[in-house]
MARKOL-107854 format. One record per residue (C-alpha): residue number from 1; x, y, z; chain; residue in three letters. Coordinates in steps of 0.2 Angstrom, whole numbers, padded with zeros to 4 digits, always signed. Each point is the difference from the previous one (the first is absolute). Layout:
(rec NUM (X Y Z) 'A' 'ALA')
...
//
This chain:
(rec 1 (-0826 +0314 -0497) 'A' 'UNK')
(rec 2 (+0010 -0016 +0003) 'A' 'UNK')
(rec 3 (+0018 +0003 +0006) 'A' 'UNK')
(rec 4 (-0004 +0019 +0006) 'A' 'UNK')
(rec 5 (+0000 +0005 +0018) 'A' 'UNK')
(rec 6 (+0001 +0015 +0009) 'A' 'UNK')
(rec 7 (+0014 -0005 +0012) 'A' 'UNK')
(rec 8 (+0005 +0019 +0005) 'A' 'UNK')
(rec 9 (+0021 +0008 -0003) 'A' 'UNK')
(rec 10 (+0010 +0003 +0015) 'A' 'UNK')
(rec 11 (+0012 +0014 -0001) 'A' 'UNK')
(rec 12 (+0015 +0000 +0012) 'A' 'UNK')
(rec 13 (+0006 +0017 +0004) 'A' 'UNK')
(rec 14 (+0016 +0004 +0010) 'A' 'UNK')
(rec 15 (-0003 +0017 +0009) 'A' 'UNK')
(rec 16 (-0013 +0009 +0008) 'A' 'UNK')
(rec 17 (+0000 +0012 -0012) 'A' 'UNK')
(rec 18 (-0003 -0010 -0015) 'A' 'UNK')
(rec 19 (-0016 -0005 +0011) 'A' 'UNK')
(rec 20 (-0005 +0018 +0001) 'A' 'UNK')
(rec 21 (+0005 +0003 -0019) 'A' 'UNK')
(rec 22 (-0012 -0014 -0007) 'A' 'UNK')
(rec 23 (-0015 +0003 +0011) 'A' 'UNK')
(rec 24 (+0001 +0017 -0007) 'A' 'UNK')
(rec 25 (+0004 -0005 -0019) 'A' 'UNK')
(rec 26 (-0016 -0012 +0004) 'A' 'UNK')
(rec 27 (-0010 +0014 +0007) 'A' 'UNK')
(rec 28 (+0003 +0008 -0020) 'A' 'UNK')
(rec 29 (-0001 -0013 -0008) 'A' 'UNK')
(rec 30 (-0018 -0008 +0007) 'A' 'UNK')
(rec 31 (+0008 -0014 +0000) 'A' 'UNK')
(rec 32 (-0009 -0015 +0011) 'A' 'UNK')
(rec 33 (+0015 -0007 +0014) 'A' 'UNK')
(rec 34 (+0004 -0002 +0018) 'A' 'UNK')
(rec 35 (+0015 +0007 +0006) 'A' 'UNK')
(rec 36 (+0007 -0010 +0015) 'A' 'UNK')
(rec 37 (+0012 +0005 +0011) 'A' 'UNK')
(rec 38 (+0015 -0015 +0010) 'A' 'UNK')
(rec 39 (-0014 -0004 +0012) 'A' 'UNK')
(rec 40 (-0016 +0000 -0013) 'A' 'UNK')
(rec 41 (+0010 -0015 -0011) 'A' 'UNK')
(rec 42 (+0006 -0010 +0018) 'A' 'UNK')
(rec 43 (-0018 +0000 +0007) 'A' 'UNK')
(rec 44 (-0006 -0007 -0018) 'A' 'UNK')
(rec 45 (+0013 -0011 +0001) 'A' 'UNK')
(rec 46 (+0002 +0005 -0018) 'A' 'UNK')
(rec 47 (+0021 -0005 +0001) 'A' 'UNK')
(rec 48 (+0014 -0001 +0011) 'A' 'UNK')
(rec 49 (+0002 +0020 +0002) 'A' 'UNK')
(rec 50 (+0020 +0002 -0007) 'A' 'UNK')
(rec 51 (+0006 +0015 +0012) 'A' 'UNK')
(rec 52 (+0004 +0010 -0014) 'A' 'UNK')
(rec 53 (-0018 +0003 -0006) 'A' 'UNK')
(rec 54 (-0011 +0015 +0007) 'A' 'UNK')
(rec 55 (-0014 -0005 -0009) 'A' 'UNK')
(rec 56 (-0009 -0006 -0014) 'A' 'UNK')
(rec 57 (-0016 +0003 -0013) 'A' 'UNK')
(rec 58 (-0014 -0015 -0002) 'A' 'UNK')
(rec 59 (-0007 +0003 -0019) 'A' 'UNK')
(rec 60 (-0017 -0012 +0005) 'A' 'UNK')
(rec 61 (-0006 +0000 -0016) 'A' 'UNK')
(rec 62 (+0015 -0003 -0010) 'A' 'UNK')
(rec 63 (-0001 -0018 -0007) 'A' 'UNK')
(rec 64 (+0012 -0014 -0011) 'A' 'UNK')
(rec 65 (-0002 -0010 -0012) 'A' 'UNK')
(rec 66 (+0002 -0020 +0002) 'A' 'UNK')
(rec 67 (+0012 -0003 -0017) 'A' 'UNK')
(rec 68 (-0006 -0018 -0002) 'A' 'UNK')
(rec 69 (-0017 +0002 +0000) 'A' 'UNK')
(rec 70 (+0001 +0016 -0009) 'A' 'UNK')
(rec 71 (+0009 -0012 -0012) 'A' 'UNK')
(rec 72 (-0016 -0013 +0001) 'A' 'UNK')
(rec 73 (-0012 +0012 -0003) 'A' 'UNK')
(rec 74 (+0010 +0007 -0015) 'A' 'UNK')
(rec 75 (+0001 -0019 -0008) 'A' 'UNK')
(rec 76 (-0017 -0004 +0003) 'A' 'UNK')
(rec 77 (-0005 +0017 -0010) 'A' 'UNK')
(rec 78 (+0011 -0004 -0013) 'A' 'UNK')
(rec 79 (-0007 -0017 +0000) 'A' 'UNK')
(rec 80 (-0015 +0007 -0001) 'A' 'UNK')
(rec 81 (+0003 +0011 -0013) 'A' 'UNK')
(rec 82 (+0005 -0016 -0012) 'A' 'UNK')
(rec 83 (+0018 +0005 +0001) 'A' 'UNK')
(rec 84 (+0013 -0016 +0004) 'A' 'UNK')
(rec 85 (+0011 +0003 +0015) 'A' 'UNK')
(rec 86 (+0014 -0010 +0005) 'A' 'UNK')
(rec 87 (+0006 +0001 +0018) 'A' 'UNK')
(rec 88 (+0015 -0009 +0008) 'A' 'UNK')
(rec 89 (+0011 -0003 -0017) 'A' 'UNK')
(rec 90 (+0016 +0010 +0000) 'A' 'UNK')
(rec 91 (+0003 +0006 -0016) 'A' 'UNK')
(rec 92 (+0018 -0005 -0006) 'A' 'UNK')
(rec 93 (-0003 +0009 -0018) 'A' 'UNK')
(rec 94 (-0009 +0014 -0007) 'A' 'UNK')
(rec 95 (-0005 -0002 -0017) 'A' 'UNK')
(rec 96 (+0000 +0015 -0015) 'A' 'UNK')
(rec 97 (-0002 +0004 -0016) 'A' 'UNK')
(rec 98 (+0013 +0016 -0005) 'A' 'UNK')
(rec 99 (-0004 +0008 +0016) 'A' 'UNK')
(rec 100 (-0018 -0004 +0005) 'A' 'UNK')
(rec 101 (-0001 -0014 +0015) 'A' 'UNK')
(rec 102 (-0013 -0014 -0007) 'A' 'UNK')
(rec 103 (+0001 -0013 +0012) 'A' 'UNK')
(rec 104 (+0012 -0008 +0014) 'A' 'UNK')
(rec 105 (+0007 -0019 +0002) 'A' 'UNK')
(rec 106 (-0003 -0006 +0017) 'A' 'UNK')
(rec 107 (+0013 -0010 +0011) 'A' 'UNK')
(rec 108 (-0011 -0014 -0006) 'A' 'UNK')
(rec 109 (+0006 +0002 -0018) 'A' 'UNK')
(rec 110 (-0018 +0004 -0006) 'A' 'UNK')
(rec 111 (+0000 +0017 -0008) 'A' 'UNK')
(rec 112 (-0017 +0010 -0003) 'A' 'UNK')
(rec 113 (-0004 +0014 -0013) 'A' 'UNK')
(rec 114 (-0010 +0013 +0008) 'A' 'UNK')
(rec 115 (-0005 +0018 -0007) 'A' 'UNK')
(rec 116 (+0005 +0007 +0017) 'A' 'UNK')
(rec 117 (+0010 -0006 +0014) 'A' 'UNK')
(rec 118 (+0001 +0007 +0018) 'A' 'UNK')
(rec 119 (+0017 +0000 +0009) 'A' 'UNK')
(rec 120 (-0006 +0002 +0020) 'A' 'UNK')
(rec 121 (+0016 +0000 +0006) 'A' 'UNK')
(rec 122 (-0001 +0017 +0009) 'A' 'UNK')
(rec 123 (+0014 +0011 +0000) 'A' 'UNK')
(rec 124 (+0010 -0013 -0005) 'A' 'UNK')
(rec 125 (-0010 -0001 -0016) 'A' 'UNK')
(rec 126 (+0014 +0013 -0007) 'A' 'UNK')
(rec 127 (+0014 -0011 +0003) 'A' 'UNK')
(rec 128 (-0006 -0015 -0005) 'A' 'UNK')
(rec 129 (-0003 +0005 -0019) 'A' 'UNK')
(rec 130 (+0015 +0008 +0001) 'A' 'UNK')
(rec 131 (+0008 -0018 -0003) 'A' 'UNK')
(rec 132 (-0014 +0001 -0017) 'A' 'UNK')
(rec 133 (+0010 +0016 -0007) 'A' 'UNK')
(rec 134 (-0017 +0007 +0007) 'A' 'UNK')
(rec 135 (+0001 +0017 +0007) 'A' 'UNK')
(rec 136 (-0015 +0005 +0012) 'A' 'UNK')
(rec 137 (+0002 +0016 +0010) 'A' 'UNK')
(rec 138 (-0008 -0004 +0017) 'A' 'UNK')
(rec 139 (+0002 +0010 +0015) 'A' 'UNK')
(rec 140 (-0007 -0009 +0018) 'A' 'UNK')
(rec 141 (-0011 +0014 +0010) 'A' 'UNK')
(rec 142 (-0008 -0002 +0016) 'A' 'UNK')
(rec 143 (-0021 -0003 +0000) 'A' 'UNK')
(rec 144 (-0005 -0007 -0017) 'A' 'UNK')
(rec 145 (-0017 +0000 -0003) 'A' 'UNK')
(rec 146 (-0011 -0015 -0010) 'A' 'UNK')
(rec 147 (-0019 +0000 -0005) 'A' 'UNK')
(rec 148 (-0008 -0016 -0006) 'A' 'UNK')
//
């Protein structure tokens, strides 16, 4: 998929023992990674080996997600789908009827009506209806998942 790659997650840990305590966590776990000790992450010229780390664990297979293509490929479905999306308009005004969102007014001026409205704003999607009387309970959590 576009914008996915399997980079691989490097954990820093401080003491020898933390080493030993992840390889055997690992071990339970069947979990597929590397753990390196100081000299293992020097000769892979991984970093600059900070003299407080023991060690570390390489997650190979983890991956990331690129947000601007994942945000592409999300437009273009949409697109694709026959629905309108409008990118790069800040939106200075939501508009409602009682309590049900109907549209927005761009920066622009020009206000659109539409039966549903996304607000990809991230965690800050909470804080910014606020400023609409808009209460939306959101909570920001590590590893979010999306299928298209």
């Amino acid at each position: 998929m576009a914008g996915y790659g399997r980079i691989g997650t490097l954990r820093l840990l401080a003491s020898q023992k933390d080493v030993e305590a992840a390889r055997v966590k690992l071990e339970e776990q069947n979990r597929p990674c590397h753990v390196l000790d100081r000299d293992d992450i020097a000769k892979a010229g991984l970093l600059d080996v900070p003299a407080r780390v023991s060690g570390a664990l390489f997650f190979s297979l983890d991956a990331r997600v690129d947000p601007r293509q994942l945000g592409q490929l999300l437009a273009a479905r949409l697109q694709g789908a026959g629905i309108e999306v409008h990118e790069e308009r800040p939106i200075v005004e939501l508009l409602h009827v009682e309590k049900r969102v109907v549209g927005a007014r761009a920066a622009t001026g020009k206000a659109a009506r539409a039966d549903s409205i996304v607000i990809a704003a991230g965690v800050q999607s909470a804080e910014r209806l606020a400023n609409y009387g808009l209460n939306l309970p959101m909570v920001a959590v590590r590893g979010q998942a999306v299928a298209v």
